[in-house]
C-alpha positions, -999 to +999 in steps of 0.1 A: +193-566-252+174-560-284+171-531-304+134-527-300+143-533-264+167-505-265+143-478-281+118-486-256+142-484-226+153-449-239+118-437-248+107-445-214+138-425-198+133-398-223+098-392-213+108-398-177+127-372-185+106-346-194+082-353-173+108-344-145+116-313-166+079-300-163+073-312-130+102-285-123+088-259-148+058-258-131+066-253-094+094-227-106+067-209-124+042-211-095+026-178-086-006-168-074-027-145-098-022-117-078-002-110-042-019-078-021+009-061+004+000-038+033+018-022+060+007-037+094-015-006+108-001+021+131+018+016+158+028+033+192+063+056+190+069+041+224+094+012+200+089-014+232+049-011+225+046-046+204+007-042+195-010-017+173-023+018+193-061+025+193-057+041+160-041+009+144-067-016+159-099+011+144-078+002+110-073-033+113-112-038+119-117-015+088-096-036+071-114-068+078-149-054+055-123-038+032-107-071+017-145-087+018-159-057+001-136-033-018-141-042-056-101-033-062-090-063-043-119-089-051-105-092-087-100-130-077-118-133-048-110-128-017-078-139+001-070-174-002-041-170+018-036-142+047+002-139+055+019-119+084+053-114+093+064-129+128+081-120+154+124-120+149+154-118+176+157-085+164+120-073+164+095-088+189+065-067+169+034-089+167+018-058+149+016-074+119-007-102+135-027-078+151-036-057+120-053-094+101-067-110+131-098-094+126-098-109+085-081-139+096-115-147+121-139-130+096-128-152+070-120-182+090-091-185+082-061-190+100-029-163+100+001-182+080+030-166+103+059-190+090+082-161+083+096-136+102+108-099+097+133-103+073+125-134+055+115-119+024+130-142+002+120-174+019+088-163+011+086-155-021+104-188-029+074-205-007+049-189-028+070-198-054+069-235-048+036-241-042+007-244-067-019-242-041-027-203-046-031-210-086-057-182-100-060-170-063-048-139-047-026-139-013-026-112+013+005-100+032+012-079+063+046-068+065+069-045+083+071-011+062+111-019+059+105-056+041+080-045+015+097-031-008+124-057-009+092-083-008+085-065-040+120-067-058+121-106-048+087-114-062+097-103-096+095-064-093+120-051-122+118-020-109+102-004-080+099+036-082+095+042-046+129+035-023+118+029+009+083+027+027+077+060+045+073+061+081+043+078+086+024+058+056+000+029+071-029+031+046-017+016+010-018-015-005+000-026-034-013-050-064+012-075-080-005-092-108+013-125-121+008-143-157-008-176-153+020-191-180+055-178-164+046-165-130+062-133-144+047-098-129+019-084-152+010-052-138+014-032-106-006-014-086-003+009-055-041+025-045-051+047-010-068+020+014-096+052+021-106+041+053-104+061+081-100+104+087-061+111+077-056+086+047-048+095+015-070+106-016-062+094-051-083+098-081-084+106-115-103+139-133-139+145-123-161+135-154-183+165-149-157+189-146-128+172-171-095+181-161-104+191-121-111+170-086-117+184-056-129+171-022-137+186+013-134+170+049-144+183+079-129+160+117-145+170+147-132+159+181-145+171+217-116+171+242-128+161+277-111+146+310-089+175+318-065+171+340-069+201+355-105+213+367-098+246+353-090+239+319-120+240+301-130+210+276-119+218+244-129+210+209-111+203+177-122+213+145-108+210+110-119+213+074-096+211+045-102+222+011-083+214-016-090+217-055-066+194-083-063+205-116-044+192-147-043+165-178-041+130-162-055+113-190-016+100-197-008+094-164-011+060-143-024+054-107+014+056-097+020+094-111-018+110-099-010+129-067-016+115-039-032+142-012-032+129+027-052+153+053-042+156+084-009+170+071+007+177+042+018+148+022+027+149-016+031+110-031+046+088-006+069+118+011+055+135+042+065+172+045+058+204+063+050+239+054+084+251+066+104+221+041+079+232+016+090+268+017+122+259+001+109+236-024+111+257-063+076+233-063+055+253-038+039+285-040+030+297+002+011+325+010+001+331+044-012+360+069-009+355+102-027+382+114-057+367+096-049+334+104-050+322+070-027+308+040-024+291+012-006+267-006+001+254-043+025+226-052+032+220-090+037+181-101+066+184-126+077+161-152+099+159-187+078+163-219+102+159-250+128+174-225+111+197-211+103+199-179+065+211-175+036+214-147+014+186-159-007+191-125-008+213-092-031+208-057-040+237-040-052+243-005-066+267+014-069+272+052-082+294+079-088+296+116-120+275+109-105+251+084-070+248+101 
């Protein structure tokens, strides 16, 4: 064989080479632009109930206009992919079907159920390995106990929040992934705001810097008594509740996060009594007026100090309770 023979035969497998080497750059690197998680809606307590309760199926028809309309998760468009969790051994759920169906249809697209409760790795090495979702964001409906290991295996480096809580249905978090590496960007956890009981997040009202404040009043007529002689009933409830405090150095993750409906501070739910014994909360309450309030500080370290960067208060009576 001839030298110039030689140099071409080794040019050839050198670029063979490389071109191997970015074939498998690429499809390691493959991520969508951004990945959308959310907790299949709510279920029954009843744990051999596989669908979502009436409550659940109201959400997952909210949820349907919300990912078609909601400016927060149209960054890229709307889902190219919708993914849901399927049944395991273990767990016969098919909650997380139920709660995109109504997406899934609107869209017309079909529900990508390939993995079941569990599989969080396996897919996020599928979404890995694909190039299809390039500069495209994916939807996925998982089991409250799989996302936040779904996070840690898409690339989280660290994920603040431990576990998903029970009661929490109406979240969705925003991984944002570099077009280059597939490395995560930026992350995002905001309130879904659909229905009466989900939480509020926002930053400082512009007219009033420093301050937000909302009201909500649920009203619900109780009818079909059992008993003739228990009158129908009805159920009313208004909440007030005023947030004060500098949140011009604080992130989506660190604004509190205020759920009606109950008392719920971030992503922990609580109760007045648990609150009582909290060096956080201020209670005041007067039974014989049927009345209280309540005032929870939001602490953090400032030069190492700790200081109240921001407090909720509400206030209740027998008309707003």
């Amino acid at each position: 064989m001839s030298r110039c023979q030689t140099w071409i035969k080794l040019v050839w497998l050198i670029t063979l080479c490389m071109g191997w080497l970015l074939e498998f750059a690429i499809t390691a690197q493959a991520m969508p632009a951004q990945v959308m998680i959310i907790r299949h809606a709510e279920k029954f307590e009843d744990r051999h109930k596989i669908h979502l309760n009436p409550r659940g199926h109201t959400r997952a028809k909210a949820l349907a206009q919300f990912f078609q309309t909601d400016p927060r998760v149209l960054e890229h468009g709307v889902a190219a992919a919708i993914i849901a969790q399927r049944p395991s051994q273990q767990k016969r759920s098919v909650r997380c079907e139920d709660t995109i169906e109504p997406l899934a249809k609107a869209l017309g697209q079909t529900v990508i159920n390939r993995f079941a409760y569990g599989q969080v790795t396996e897919l996020a090495e599928w979404l890995r390995s694909s190039r299809e979702w390039d500069s495209k964001s994916v939807l996925i409906c998982a089991a409250h106990m799989d996302i936040v290991p779904l996070a840690k295996a898409l690339g989280m480096p660290h994920v603040r929040q431990l576990v998903w809580p029970h009661e929490t249905y109406d979240r969705v978090w925003l991984i944002d992934f570099s077009p280059t590496d597939g490395q995560v960007t930026s992350f995002r956890d905001i309130p879904q705001c659909l229905i009466f009981g989900d939480s509020f997040q926002a930053a400082s009202d512009s007219e009033k810097p420093g301050t937000f404040s909302f009201s909500q009043t649920y009203r619900e007529t109780l009818v079909g008594a059992v008993k003739a002689s228990v009158p129908a009933t009805i159920w009313k409830c208004r909440i007030v509740a005023e947030v004060r405090g500098d949140f011009s150095r604080f992130d989506d993750n660190t604004i509190p996060v205020l759920r009606l409906g109950g008392f719920t501070f971030g992503y922990y739910a609580t109760t007045l009594g648990k609150l009582r014994q909290s060096k956080d909360a201020v209670i005041k309450t007067d039974a014989r007026r049927g009345s209280g309030s309540l005032r929870y500080n939001y602490n953090a370290s400032v030069d190492g100090v700790q200081e109240t960067y921001a407090w909720v208060s509400f206030f209740w009576d027998k008309e707003r309770l």
